[in-house]
Backbone as CSV, one residue per row, in Angstrom:
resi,resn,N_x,N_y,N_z,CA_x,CA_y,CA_z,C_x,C_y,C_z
1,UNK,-1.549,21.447,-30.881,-0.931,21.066,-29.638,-0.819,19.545,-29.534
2,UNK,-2.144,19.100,-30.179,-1.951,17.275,-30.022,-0.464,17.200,-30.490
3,UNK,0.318,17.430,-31.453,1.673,17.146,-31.978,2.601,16.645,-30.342
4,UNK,2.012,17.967,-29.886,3.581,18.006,-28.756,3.470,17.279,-27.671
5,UNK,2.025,16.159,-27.912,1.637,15.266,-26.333,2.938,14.252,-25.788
6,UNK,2.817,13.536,-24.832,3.753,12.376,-24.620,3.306,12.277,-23.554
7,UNK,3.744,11.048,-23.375,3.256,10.388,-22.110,3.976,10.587,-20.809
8,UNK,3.278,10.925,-19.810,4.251,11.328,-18.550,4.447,10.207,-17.442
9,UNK,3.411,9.477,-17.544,3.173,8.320,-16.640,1.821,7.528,-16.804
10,UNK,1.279,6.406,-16.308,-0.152,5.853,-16.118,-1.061,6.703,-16.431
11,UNK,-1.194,7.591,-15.680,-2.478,8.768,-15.521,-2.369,9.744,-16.381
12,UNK,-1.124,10.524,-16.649,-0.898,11.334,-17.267,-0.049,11.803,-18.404
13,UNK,-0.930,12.785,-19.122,0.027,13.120,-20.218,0.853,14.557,-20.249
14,UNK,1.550,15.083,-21.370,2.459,16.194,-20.750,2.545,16.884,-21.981
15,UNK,2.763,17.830,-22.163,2.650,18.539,-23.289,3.650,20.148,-23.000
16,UNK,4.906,19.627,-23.667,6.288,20.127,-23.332,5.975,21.629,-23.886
17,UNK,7.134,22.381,-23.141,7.281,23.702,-23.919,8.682,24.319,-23.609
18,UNK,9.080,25.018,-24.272,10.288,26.018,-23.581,10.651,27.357,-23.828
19,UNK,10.271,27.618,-22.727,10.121,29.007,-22.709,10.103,29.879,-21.415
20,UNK,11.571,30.216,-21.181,12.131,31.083,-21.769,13.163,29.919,-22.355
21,UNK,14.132,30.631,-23.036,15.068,29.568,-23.682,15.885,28.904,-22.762
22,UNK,16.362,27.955,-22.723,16.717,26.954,-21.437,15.961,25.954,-20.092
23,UNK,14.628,26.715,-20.458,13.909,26.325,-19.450,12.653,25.093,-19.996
24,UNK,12.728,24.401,-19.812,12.069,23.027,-20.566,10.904,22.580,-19.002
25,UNK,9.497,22.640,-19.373,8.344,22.750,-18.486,7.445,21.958,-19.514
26,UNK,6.641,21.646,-18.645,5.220,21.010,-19.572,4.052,21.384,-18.724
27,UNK,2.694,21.369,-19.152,1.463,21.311,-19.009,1.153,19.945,-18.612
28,UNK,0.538,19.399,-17.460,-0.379,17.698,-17.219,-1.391,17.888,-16.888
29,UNK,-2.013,16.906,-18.210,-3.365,16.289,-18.115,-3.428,15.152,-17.972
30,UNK,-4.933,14.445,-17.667,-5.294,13.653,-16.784,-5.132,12.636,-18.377
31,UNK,-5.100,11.663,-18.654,-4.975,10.766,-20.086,-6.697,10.469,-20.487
32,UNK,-7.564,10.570,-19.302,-8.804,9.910,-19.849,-9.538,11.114,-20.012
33,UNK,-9.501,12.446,-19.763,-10.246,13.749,-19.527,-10.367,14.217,-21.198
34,UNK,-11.368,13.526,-21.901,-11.542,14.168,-23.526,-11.630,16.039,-23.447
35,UNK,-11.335,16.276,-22.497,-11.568,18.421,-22.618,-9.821,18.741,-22.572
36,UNK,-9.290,17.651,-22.303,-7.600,17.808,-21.787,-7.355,18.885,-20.970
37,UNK,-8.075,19.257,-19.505,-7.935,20.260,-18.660,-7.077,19.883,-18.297
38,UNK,-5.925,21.348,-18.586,-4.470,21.413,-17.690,-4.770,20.974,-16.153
39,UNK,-3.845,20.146,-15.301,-4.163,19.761,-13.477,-2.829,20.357,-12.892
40,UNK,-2.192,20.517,-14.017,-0.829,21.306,-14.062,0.688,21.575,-14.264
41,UNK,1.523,21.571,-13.654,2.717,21.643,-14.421,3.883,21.008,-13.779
42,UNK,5.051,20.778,-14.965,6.354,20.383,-14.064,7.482,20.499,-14.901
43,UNK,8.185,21.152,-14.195,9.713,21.351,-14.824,10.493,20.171,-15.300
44,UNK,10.833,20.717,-16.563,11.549,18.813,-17.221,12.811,19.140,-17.104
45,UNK,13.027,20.256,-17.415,14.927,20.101,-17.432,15.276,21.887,-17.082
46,UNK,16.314,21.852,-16.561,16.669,23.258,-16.161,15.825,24.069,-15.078
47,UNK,15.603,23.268,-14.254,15.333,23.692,-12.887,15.884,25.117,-12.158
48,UNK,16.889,24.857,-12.117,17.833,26.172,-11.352,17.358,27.452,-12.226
49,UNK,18.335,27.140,-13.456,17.324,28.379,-14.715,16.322,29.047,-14.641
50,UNK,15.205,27.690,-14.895,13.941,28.247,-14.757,13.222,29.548,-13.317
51,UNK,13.659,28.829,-12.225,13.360,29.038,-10.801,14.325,30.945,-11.022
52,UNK,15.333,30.846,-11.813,16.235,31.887,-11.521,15.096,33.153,-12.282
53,UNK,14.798,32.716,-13.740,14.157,33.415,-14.542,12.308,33.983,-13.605
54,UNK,12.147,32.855,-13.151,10.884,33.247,-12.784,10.860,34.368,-11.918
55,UNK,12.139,34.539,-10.807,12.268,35.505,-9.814,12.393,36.852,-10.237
56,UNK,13.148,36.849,-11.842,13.845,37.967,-12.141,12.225,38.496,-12.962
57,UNK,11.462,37.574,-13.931,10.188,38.137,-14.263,9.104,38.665,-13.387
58,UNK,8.868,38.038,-11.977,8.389,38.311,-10.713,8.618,40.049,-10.472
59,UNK,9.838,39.659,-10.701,10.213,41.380,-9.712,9.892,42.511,-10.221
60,UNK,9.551,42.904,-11.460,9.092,43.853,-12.243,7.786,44.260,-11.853
């Protein structure tokens, strides 16, 4: 996972993923926390998508 880090800001780092396809999200951690506990998440690209997919996995 170290591969996929980057920097998100001052405090934090981000560690991208995509999944489902179109939907681009990451994991944030704190930059100084050596356990790298997830504090949590944020949509990087494909917002609408994502938000659409989550409703349709929800409903099942």
């Amino acid at each position: 996972m170290k591969d996929r880090q980057k920097i998100y800001d001052e405090e934090y780092d981000i560690y991208p993923a995509e999944y489902p396809k179109g939907c681009i999200w990451g994991y944030l951690v704190k930059r100084n926390d050596e356990k790298k506990t997830i504090v949590g998440w944020k949509i990087i690209s494909g917002e609408e998508y994502c938000k659409q997919q989550q409703g349709y996995i929800l409903s099942f």
